[in-house]
N, C-alpha and C positions, 0 to 999 in steps of 0.2 A: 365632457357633457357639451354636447352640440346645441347653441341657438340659433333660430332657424325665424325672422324676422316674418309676422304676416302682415296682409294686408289690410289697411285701414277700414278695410271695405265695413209614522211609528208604527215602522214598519214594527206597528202593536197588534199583535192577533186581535186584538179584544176590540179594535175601532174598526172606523168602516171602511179605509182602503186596503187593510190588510185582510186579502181573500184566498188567494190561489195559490199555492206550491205545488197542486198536484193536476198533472193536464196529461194522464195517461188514456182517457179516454173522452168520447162524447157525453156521457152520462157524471164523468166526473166534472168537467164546462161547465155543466147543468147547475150541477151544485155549487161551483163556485159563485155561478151570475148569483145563485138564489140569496149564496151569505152575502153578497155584496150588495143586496137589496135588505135585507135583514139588519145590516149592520150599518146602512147608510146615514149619517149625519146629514139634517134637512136644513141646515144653514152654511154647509161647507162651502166656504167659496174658491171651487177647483176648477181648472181648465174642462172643455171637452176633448175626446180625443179626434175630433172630426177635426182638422184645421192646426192640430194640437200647435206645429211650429209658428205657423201666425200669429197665436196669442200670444206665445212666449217673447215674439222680438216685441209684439206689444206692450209687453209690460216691462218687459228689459228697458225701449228706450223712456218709457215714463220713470223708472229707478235711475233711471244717470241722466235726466233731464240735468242741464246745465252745468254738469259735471265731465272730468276727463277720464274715464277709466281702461284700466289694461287688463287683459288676464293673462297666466302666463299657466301653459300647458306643458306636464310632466309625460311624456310617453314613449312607450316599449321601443324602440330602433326598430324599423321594418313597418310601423305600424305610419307613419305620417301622410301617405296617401290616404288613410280611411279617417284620419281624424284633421286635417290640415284643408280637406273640401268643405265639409260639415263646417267647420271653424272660419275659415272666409265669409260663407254662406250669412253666420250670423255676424261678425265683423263687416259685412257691407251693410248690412240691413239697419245695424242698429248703432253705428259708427265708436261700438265697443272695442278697443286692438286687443291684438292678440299674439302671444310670443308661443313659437313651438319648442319644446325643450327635447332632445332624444337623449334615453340612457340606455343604456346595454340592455337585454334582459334578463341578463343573470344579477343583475345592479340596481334595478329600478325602485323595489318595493326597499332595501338598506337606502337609497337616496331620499327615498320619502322619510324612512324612521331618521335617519342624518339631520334635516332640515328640523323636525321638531325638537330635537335636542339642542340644534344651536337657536333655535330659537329666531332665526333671519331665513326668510321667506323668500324664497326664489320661483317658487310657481306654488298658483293658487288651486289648482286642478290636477289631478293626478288619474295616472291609467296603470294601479297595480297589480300582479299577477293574483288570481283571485282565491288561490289560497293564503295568500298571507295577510288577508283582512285579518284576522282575528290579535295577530300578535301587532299592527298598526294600530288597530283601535287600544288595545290593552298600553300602548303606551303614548294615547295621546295625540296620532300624528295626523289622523282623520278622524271628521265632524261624524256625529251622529245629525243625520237630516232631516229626521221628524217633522220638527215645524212647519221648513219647507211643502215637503209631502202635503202635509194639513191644507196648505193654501193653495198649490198649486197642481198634483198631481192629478191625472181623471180618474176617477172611480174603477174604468172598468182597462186601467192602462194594462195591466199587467195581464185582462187575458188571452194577450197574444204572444205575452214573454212565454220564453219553452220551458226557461232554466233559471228560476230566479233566487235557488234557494241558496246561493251563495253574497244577494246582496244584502242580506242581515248576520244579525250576529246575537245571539240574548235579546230579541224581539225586537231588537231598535235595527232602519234602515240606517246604512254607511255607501252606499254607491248602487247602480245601475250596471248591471251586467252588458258588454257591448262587442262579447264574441263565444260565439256557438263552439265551443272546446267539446265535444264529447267524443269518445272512444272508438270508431267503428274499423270494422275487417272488411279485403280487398280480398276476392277472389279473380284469379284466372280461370276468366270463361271459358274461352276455348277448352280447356282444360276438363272443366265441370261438364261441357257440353259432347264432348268427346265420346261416339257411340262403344269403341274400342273399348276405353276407359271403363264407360259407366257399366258394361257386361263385368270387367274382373272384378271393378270394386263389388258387385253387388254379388258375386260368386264367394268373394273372401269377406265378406261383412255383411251379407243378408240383407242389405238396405239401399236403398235407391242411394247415387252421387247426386250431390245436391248443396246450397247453401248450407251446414251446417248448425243446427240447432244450438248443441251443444256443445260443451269442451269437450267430453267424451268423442264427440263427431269430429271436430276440429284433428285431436289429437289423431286419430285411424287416417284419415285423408292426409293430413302431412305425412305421415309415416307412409302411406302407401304413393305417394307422387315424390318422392324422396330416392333419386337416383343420379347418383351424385356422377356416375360412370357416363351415365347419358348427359352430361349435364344439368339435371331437373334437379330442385331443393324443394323441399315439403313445404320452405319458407322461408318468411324475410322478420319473423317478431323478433321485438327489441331483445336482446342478451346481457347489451352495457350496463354498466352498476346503476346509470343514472335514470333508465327505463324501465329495469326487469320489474321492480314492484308495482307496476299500476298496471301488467296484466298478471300477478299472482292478487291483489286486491278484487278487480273485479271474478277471479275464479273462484276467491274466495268465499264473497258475497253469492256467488251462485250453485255454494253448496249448503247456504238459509242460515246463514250467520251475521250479524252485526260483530265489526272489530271488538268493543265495546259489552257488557251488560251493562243490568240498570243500576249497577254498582262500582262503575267504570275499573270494574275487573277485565284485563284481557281476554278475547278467545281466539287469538288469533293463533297460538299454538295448542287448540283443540285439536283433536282426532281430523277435524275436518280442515283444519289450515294445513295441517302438516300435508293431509292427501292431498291438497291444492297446489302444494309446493312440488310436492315428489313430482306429481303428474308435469305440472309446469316444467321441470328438470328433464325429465325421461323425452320432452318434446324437444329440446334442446339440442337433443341427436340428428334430429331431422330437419334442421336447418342450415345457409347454405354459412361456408365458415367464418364470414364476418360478421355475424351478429354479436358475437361478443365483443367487438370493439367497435363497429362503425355508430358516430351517432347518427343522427335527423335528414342529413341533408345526404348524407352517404349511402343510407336506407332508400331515400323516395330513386334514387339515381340506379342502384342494382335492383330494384322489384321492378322499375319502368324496364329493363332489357327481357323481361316478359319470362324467363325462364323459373320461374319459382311459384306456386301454386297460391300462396295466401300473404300478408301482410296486415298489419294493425296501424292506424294513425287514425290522422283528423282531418277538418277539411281541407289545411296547406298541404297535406298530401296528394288529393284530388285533385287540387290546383295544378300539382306537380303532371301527376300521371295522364293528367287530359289534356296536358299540354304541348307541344310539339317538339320538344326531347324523348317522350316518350315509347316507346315501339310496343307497349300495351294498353296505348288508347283507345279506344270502342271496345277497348274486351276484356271489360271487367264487370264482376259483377259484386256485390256488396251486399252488408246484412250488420246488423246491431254487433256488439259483443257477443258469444255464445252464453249460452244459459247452462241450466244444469237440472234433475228432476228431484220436486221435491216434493214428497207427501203424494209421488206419485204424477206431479203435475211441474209443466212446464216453466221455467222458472227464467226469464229474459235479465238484467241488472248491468244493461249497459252504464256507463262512467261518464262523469265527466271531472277533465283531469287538469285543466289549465282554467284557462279563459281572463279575460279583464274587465275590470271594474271601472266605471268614471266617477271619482272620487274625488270630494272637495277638504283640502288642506284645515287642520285645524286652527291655522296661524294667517289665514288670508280676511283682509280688510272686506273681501266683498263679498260672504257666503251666500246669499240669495242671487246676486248675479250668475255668482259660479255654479250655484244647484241650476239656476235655471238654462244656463249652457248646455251640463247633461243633460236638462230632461229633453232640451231641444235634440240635443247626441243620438238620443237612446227613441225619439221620436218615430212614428212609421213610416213618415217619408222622409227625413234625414238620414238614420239608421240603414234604411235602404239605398239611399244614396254611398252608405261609408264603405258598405257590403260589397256592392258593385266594384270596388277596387281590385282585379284580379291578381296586383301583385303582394297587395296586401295580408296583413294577418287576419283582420277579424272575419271570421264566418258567420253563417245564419244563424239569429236568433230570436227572432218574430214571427212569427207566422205570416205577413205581407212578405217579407225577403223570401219566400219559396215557388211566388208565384210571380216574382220581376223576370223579363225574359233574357236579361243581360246577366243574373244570376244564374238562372237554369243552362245558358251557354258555358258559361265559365265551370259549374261542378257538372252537370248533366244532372237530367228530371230522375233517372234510376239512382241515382248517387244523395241526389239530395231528397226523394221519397224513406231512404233507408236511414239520413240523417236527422230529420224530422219525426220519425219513431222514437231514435237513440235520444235527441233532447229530450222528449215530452215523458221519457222513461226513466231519467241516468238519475244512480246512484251518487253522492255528492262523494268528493274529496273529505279528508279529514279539517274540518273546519274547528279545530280546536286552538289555542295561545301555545305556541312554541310545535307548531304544525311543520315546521323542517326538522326542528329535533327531532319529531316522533319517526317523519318518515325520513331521515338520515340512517339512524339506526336499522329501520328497516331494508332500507338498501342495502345496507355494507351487509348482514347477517344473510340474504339471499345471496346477495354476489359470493359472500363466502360458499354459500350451498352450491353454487350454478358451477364452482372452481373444485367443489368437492374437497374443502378445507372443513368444512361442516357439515352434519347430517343434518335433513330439513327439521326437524325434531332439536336437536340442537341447537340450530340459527333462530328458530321458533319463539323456543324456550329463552334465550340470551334475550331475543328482542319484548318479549312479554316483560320480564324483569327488569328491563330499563324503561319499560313505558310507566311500570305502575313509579319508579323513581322521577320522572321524568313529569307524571302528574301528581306526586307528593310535594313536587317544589313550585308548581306553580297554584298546588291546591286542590286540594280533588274535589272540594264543595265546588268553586269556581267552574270546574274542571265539567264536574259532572253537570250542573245549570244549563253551559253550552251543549252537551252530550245528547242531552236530554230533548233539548229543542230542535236540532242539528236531526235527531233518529226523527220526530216527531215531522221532520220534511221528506223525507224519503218519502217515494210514492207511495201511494198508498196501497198497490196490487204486489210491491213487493215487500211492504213493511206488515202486509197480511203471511207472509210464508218466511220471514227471517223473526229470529231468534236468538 
């Protein structure tokens, strides 16, 4: 664990900050502003969000008026350009220090649950990976921030957040979301655009070459740009044990099922997981042959040599491909997750699959300072500023970071028009206590499918039976409370067609 010296320089439905989960459209905005007017407290004494960072060093240095304070920041390895500008910023302003901590990030969110077991506090701030709030709160290691919220948040802060439906947990606020993680596909323009091309496809498939609607579409277009003699691979999607389940999740979700009932029964080896899986498999073929082992960084490196028609990532993929390693820059084109039809009607459920949270320590002396650190973080022109990092991790998650022009250079306006869909639509992660358990399992029983050691029915089957064991020990009241609230964020145009 790296430190890194700077320089001196409720969330409760029922009240009035909590309004908005769902920003799939303009009419659903509408409705947000309205509860948020509905449910306003007329004594709240909250920032505006006009100036929002101003106020904050303003009352930061009135809270450590004549006092020494330090804060000591816990963050992902790779991320310390996007949080180390932002953190000076408020370290010169308001003569608060500041230590930067780096952990791995296969380590960071175990470092966080470590510190509150021994009980000795080595940073007051934390940026953990945003699925595993739920198993840090359940044991103590970050604050519920309510209060804070109450006194300082703006009323109308969150309606430019895309994706917030991971900074609660069972109604209570635990962090700020401070990176646009969602799911999106990389097509080969040239490819698509291709007068030659789009005659055969549309001879052997009836239907125009095009972005892709659905997995059904996905799957024909790989299979048909899949010429391995030519050189050409239908694709670059994840195969390795530690990717393949987050695109069988979102294909799952787009055949109109929730993992879960309202009896957190599985259904995830229904009729319709299993066909998510087969299909998922069968596409397998048509990919070029390291997907089964190459991870992240070995992926963005063989889709940039331009020879393969599609790929899935996020925006450090973008970063990658528009950048000058690449020999498929200017020519791509992009699009959400694929959907699938349901009831007849188009059914979009893009993902989101990572992302970090600015999270304050339950063990730190100064929780109001450090809440108001994040909000300054998570602010519209700070945030903007952490974004603009282009070798950074964190991506767009505000609605102001789409229109900065250092941003739009860095992902491109096509790239991030198609990102900006996927936040304000994506489907959350499993936000449930013991959320690596569930999808541990889940991986290894597809990897065993993808290896042909298991039939998808099988791997299915296996993995449903360890889940329902898996929420009998942590409780399936518990279990199901979160479940419940968790389905209740989903958007609302696709929590209108799953089931």
């Amino acid at each position: 664990m790296q430190i890194i010296k700077g320089n001196n320089m409720k969330y409760q439905f029922s009240n009035s900050r909590r309004k908005l989960l769902i920003k799939a459209s303009s009419a659903a905005i509408a409705s947000q502003i309205s509860a948020t007017s509905l449910f306003a407290k007329p004594n709240q004494a909250q920032f505006t969000l006009n100036n929002l960072d101003e106020q904050i060093i303003k009352q930061a240095k009135k809270l450590t008026e004549g006092k020494s304070v330090t804060l000591s920041i816990l963050q992902p390895q790779g991320s310390l350009g996007n949080v180390k500008p932002v953190g000076d910023i408020f370290s010169k302003l308001t003569n608060i220090s500041i230590n930067y901590i780096e952990s791995s990030l296969d380590e960071i969110n175990a470092k966080i649950l470590a510190q509150s077991l021994s009980n000795e506090i080595s940073f007051d701030i934390a940026l953990p990976a945003t699925f595993g709030l739920p198993d840090l709160i359940e044991a103590g290691s970050i604050r519920d921030l309510d209060e804070f919220v109450d006194s300082y948040e703006p009323t109308n802060f969150y309606h430019d957040m895309l994706y917030p439906t991971g900074d609660f947990y069972k109604n209570k606020f635990y962090g700020y979301q401070t990176d646009g993680d969602t799911y999106l596909m990389f097509y080969n323009k040239a490819w698509l655009e291709d007068k030659t091309e789009q005659n055969n496809f549309k001879k052997e498939y009836g239907y125009p070459l095009a972005v892709p609607k659905t997995w059904e579409q996905l799957d024909q277009m790989t299979r048909f740009f899949h010429r391995p003699d030519e050189n050409m691979y239908g694709g670059a999607l994840f195969r390795n044990k530690d990717y393949i389940a987050w695109e069988w999740w979102t294909r799952f979700h787009a055949k109109g099922y929730y993992p879960f009932n309202n009896k957190l029964q599985p259904q995830i080896n229904s009729d319709a997981g299993v066909e998510a899986l087969t299909e998922l498999l069968e596409t397998t073929n048509y990919l070029y042959p390291q997907s089964k082992t190459n991870g992240l960084f070995e992926n963005w490196e063989a889709f940039a040599e331009g020879n393969m028609f599609c790929n899935i990532g996020w925006g450090g993929t973008q970063k990658y491909l528009n950048g000058p390693k690449s020999k498929i820059k200017d020519n791509l084109a992009f699009g959400p997750a694929p959907g699938g039809i349901v009831n007849n009607e188009l059914l979009h459920t893009p993902y989101f699959n990572w992302g970090w949270n600015y999270t304050v320590s339950s063990l730190t002396k100064e929780p109001e300072i450090a809440y108001l650190f994040t909000l300054f973080a998570c602010s519209p022109k700070m945030s903007t500023e952490a974004v603009k990092f282009a070798d950074g991790y964190f991506d767009p998650f505000r609605s102001e970071h789409y229109s900065d022009s250092e941003i739009q250079e860095t992902y491109s306006e096509p790239f991030l028009a198609a990102h900006k869909f996927s936040m304000e639509n994506s489907i959350p992660d499993l936000y449930l206590t013991g959320q690596g358990e569930y999808w541990d399992i889940l991986k290894e029983n597809i990897d065993l499918a993808n290896r042909s050691t298991l039939t998808p029915k099988l791997a299915l089957d296996t993995t449903a039976k360890a889940w329902n064991q898996i929420s009998a020990r942590y409780g399936v009241k518990a279990q199901l409370e979160q479940w419940q609230f968790l389905k209740s964020k989903y958007p609302e145009n696709i929590r209108k067609k799953l089931i």
